[in-house]
C-alpha positions as CSV (number, residue, x, y, z in Angstrom):
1,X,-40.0,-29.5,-79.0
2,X,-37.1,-27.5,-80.7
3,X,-34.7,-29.2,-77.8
4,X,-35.8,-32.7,-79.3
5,X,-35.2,-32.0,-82.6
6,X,-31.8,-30.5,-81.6
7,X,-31.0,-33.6,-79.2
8,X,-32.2,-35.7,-82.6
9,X,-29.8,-33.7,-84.8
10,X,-26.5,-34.6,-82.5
11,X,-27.6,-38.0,-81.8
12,X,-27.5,-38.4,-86.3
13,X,-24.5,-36.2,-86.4
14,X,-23.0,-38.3,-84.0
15,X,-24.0,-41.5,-85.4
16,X,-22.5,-40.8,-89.0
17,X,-19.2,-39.2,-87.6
18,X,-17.7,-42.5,-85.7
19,X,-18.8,-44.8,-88.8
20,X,-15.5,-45.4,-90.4
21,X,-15.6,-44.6,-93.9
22,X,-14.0,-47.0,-96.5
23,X,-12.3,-44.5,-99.1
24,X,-13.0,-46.5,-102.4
25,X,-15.8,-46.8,-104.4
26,X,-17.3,-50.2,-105.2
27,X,-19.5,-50.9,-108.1
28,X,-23.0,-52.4,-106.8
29,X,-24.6,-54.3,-110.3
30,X,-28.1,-53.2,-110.1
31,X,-28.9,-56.2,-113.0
32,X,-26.8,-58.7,-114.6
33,X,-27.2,-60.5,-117.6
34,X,-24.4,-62.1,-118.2
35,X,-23.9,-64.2,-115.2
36,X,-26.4,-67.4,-114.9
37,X,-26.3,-66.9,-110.9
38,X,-27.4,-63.1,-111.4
39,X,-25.9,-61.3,-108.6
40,X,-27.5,-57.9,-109.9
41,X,-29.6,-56.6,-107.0
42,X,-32.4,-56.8,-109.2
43,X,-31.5,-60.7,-109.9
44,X,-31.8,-61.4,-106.3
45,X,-35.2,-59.1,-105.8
46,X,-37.3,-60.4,-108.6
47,X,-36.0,-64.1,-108.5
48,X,-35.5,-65.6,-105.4
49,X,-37.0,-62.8,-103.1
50,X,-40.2,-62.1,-105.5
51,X,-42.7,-63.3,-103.4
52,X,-41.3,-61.1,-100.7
53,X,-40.9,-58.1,-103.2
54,X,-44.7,-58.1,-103.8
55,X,-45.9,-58.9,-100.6
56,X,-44.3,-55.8,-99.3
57,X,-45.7,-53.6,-101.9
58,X,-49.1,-54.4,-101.5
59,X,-48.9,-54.0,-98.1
60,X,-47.6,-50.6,-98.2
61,X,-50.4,-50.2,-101.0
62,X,-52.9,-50.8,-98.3
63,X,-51.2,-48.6,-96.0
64,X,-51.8,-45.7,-98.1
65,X,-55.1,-46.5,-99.2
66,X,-55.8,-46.5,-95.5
67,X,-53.8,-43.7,-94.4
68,X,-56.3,-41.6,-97.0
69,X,-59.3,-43.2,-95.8
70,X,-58.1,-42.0,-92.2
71,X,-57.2,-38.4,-93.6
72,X,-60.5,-38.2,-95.1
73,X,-63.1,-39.7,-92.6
74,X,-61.6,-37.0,-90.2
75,X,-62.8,-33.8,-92.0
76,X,-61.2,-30.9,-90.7
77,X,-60.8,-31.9,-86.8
């Protein structure tokens, strides 16, 4: 166990040492209001991709519910 969770740890480490990192900032707009487009993050979540958007949620909704109703019908096995 502890030698897969160590294995895990370089594997990330690894991972997130060879990305090249750009050195500036850019701003992401999470809404924007002045632009008729909208090319806030929000804009393009709750206008073209709604549908998606609550589709997901109820799913992971359900997922919980269930994952409850699992916990629960198992007592203390």
């Amino acid at each position: 166990m502890l030698l897969g969770v160590a294995l895990l740890f370089v594997v990330v480490a690894e991972s997130v040492s060879f990305v090249t990192w750009n050195g500036q900032l850019h701003d992401i707009p999470a809404y924007n209001n002045t632009n008729a487009s909208g090319s806030g993050v929000a804009n393009s979540l709750f206008g073209s991709y709604s549908f998606a958007v609550i589709l997901i949620g109820l799913l992971l909704a359900a997922a919980m519910i269930g994952g409850i109703y699992l916990a629960k019908s198992e007592g203390g096995k």
